[in-house]
N, C-alpha and C positions, 0 to 999 in steps of 0.2 A: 788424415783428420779423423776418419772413423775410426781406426783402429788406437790413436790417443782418449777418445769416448769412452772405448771399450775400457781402457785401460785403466779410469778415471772413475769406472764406476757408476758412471751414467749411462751407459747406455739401454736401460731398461727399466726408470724405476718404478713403474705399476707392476712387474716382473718383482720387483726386492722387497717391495713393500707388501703384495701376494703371499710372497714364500714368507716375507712377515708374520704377516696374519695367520697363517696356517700354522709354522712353528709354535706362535704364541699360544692361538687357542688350544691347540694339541696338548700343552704343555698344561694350561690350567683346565683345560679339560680333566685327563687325568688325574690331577690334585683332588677334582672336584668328586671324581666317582671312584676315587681312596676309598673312601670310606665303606665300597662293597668285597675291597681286598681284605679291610682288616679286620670283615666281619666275620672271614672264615677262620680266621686264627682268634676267633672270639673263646675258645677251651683255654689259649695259654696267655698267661700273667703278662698285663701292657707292662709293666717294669720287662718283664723277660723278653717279648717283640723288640721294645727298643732296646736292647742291648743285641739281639739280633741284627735288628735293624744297622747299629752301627757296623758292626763286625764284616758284615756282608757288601752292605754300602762303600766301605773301603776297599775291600776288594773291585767291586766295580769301575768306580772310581779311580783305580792305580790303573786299571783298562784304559780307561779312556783319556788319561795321562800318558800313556804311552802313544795310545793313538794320534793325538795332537803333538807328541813330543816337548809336552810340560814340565818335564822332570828339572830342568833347570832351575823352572820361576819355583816351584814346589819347593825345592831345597834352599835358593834366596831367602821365601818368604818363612820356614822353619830356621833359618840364621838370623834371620830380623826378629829381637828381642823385642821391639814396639810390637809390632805388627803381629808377635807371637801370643803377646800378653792378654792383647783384644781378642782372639781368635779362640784362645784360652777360654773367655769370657763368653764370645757366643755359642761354643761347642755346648758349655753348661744349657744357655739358655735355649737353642735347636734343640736339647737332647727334651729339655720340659715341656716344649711344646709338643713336639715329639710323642712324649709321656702322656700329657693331657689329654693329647687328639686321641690318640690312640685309647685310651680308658675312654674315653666322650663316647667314642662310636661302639664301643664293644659295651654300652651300660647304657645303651639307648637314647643318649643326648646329642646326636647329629645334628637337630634344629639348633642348639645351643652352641654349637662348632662353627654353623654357621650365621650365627647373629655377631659370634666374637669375629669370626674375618669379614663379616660385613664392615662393622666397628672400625679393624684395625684401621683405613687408610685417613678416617677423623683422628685415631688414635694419634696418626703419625702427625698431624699437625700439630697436637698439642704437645708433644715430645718434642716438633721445632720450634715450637713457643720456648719452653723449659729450657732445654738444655743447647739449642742453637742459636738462642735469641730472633727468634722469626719474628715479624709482626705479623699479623693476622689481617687477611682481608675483610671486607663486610661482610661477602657471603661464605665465605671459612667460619667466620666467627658463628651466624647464623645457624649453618651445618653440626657447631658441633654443640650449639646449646639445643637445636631441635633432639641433636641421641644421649647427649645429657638426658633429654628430657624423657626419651625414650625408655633407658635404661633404670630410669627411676620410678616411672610408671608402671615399668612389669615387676618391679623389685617390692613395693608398695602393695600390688593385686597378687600378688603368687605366695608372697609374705615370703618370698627366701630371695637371696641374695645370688644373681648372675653370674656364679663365680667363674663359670668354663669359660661363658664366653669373653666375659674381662680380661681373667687371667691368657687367654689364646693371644686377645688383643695387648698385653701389656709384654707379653715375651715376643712374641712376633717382632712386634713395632719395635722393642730395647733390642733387639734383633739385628734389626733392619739400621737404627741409629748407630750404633756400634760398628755393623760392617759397613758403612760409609765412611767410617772414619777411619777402616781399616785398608783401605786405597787396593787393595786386593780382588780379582775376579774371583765371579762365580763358583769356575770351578775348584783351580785350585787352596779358594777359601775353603769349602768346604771339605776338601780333600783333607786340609791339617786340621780341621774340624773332627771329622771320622776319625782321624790316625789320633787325636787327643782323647776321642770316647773310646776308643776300641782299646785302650788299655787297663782301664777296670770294666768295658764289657767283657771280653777272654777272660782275665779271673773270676768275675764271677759265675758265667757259663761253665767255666771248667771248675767252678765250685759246685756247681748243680750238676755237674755229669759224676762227677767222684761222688754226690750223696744220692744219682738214684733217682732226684728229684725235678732234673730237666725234660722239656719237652722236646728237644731235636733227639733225633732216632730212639723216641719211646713211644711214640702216640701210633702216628700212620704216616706213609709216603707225601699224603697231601700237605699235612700241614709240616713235614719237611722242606716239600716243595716251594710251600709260600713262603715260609721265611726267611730260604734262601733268596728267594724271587723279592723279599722287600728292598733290593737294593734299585731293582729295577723303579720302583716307584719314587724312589730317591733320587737316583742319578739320571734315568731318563728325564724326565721333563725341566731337569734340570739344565740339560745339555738343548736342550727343544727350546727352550725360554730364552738362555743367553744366544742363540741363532735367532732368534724373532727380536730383542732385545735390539739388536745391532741393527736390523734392520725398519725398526719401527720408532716415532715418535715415542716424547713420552706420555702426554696425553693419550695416543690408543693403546698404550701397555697399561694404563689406568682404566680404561673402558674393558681389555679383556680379563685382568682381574678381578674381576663381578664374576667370571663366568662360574669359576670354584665355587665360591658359597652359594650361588641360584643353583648350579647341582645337587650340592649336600643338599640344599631347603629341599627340593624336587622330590628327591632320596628318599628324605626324613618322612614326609608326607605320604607319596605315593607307593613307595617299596616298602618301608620300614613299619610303617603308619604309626608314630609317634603320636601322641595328643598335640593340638593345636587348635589353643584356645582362644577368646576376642581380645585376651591383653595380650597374647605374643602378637595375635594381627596386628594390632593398632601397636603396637612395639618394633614391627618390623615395617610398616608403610613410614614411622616418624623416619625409621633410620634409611628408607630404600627415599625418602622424600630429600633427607639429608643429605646423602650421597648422589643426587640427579642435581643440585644445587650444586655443590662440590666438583663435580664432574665439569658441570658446567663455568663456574668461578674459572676453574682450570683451565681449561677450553681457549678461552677468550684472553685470560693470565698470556698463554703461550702464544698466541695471534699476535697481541702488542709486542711481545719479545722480538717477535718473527719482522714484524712492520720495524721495530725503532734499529734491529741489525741489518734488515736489509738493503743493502749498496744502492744510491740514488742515483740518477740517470749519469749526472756528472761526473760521479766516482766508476762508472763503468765507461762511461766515453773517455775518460781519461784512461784505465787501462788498458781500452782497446787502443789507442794512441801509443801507449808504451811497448805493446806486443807486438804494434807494426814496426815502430822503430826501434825492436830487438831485434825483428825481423831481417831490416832492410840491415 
């Protein structure tokens, strides 16, 4: 009996749920204090990082394609003309985010990096309004008119237009919509994601080595170092995430994605010291007000799931009846 436990999965799940939590936060940890990686490559051009970034990233990633022995699903999912076309689609739009964050944090708009991924997870509900036909709960709706209201507040007092953080939140999230609909994992999305950018990265890296005007083996060892090391920020918490991922609800994968952007905020303020002024304040309490509502909508959302699938006393004395008299 115990070794079918084992067998099954159960037999420890404060143990899975643990190694949960630790995968996950580990993973947006990292994400969150990026932003002091990409500060040291802050000499060469965020176009030029991210075409690094790709080139590199794929390399890593064929790593750890081997190491899982994915090469299978890798080459299905590059046969699969549907599945190729989307993938197509979010390579573009990872590469812009990509692009964005990367210029955000090297031109001193960290804070703005992370009001957009505070954003994004309202973002996503109005995307499954739009384009999955969601309805909207009462406090979904409330959350997202509070950062509506938020984002027009600080746009009105600053007299400029949010655009890092929107734009973060609007590729992210078409992001996030797209590879759902791309029935594809983690990793090997990604993998034919990099293997799609990395072929106008390599031209035009190897356009900027023929004119002279590249930063890999022209500067110094370090920021050689980092840019080959940006796959690591790529693929690691990547691989961290989809391990916490399997192991964890979706509600507390919702809770530890807050961790990313309350890092960069931390970051922006205490390391970086950005300005931070009473409209961004009052701009980011409507949205952190928004998202503890949201959070919570969620929370309770997932309880009732949990209560209306869970097997009633009947339905379980009835299959203990059937396992005895499988038994016997």
């Amino acid at each position: 009996m115990k070794q079918e436990l084992i067998l099954s999965g159960h037999s420890n799940p404060h143990r899975k749920s643990l190694l949960g939590v630790i995968y996950g936060s580990s993973a947006f940890l990292i994400w969150g204090m990026a932003p002091i990686y990409w500060k040291v490559l802050k000499p060469v051009p965020a176009f030029e990082i991210t075409m690094h970034r790709s080139i590199w990233s794929l390399a890593f990633l064929f790593i750890l394609l081997a190491i899982q022995k994915r090469w299978t699903d890798f080459r299905a999912t590059l046969k699969n003309k549907r599945t190729f076309m989307i993938l197509l689609l979010t390579a573009m739009l990872v590469a812009t985010t990509w692009l964005i964050f990367i210029w955000a944090v090297n031109n001193d708009h960290v804070l703005e990096t992370s009001l957009g991924f505070y954003i994004n997870p309202l973002f996503n509900v109005v995307l499954g309004l739009i384009f999955l036909k969601e309805r909207l709960r009462i406090w979904q709706s409330l959350s997202v008119i509070l950062a509506t209201i938020g984002v027009l507040y600080i746009t009105m007092q600053l007299g400029k237009f949010p655009w890092i953080s929107l734009s973060l939140a609007l590729t992210f999230g078409l992001y996030g919509l797209l590879r759902k609909v791309a029935t594809v994992d983690a990793l090997v999305g990604l993998s034919v994601e990099t293997l799609i950018l990395s072929v106008p990265a390599l031209i035009y890296l190897v356009y900027l080595a023929i004119n002279g005007t590249g930063s890999f083996l022209s500067m110094n060892v370090k920021i050689d170092i980092f840019l080959m090391g940006s796959a690591s920020v790529t693929g690691l918490p990547l691989l961290w995430f989809t391990k916490g991922a399997r192991r964890l609800n979706l509600s507390t994968v919702g809770f530890l994605q807050y961790i990313a952007p309350s890092c960069s905020f931390l970051l922006a303020i205490f390391l970086f010291h950005e300005p931070f002024n009473p409209a961004q304040g009052f701009t980011f309490i409507l949205i952190w007000t928004a998202l503890a509502i949201y959070s919570f909508d969620t929370v309770m959302a997932n309880k009732k799931v949990q209560i209306l699938i869970q097997p009633s006393d009947m339905d379980v004395n009835r299959q203990q009846g059937l396992d005895k008299r499988d038994r016997n």
